[in-house]
N, C-alpha and C positions, 0 to 999 in steps of 0.2 A: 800330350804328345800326339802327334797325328801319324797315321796310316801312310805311307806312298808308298804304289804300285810301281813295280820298275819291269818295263818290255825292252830290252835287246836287240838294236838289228845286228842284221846278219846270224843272227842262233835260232836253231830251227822252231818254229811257231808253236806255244801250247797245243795239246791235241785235247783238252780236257778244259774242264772250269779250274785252274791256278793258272797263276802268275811266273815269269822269270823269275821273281824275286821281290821281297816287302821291307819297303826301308820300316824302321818303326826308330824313332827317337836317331841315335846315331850308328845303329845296328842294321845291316841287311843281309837276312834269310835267302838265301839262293833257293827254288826246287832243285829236284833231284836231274841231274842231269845223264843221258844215257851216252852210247857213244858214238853218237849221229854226228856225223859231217857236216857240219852247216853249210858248204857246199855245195855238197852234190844231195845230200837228202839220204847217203844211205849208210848200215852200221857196216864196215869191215868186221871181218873172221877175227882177227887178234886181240887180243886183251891190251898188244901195248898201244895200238893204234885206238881202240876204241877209250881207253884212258888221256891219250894224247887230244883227241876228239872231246870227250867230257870237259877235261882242265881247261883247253882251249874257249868251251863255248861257256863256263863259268869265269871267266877272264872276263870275256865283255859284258854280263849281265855285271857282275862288279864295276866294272870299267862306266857301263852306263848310270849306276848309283850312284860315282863319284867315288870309287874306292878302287884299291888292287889285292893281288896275290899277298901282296905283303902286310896287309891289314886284316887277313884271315884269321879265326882266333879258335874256330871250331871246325873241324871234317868226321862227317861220317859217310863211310866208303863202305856199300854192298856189295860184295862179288858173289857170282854167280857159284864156282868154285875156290875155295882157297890153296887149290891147286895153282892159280892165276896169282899169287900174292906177291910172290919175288918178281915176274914179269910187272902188275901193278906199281909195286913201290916203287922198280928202277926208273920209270918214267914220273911217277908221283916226282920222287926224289929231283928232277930237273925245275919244279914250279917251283920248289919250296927250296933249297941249297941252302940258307939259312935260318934259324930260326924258326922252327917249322912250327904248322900250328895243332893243338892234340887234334889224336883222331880216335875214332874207333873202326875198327874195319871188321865186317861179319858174314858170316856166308850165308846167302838167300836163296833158295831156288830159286828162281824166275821164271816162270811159264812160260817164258818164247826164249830158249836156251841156247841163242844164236846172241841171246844180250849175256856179255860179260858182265858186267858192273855197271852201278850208279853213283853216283854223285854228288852229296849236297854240302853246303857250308855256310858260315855265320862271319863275316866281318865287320870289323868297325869302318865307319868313315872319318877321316879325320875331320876335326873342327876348323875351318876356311879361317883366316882372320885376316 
């Protein structure tokens, strides 16, 4: 099996040595995504916007592998406080309306505590034929 690297447009640019995301066989590794605006560049104050932001910019690294939301198979979701958790799920809860995929969700501190939560996930691609 081989390696491929997956970059994103429009989600905002590595700031560090990783990738958007690593196909490997028919699986791709999202990074963690925070809750940057691929817009404008910057994180809002709220947990449900900066979630909304997250999901949105894991959509298109997905999107750009060949895969979507619904081929998601793993989440693991960092928040900053688990005080954010019922605001978090109720917008989780709009990507995923079916068949969601497991998650684990844990509470982080984060040393720039204007960041609610991160983001990362594992979906399949489906086989082309």
């Amino acid at each position: 099996m081989k390696r491929k690297v997956i970059e994103a447009e429009g989600v905002p640019p590595a700031k560090g040595p990783y990738s958007h995301g690593v196909m490997f066989g028919n699986f791709v590794f999202t990074c963690g995504q925070i809750g940057r605006n691929s817009k404008t560049g910057k994180i809002p104050d709220g947990v449900e916007e900066q979630t909304k932001n997250a999901l949105d910019n894991m959509k298109a690294i997905l999107k750009a592998a060949g895969t979507s939301m619904e081929n998601v198979v793993k989440v693991n979701v960092y928040l900053h406080s688990m005080a954010d958790f019922a605001n978090m799920n109720k917008v989780y809860a709009e990507y995923f309306p079916v068949n969601p995929p497991a998650r684990t969700t844990l509470e982080v501190p984060f040393p720039r505590p204007y960041l609610k939560l991160e983001i990362e996930a594992i979906a399949c691609v489906p086989n082309k034929r």
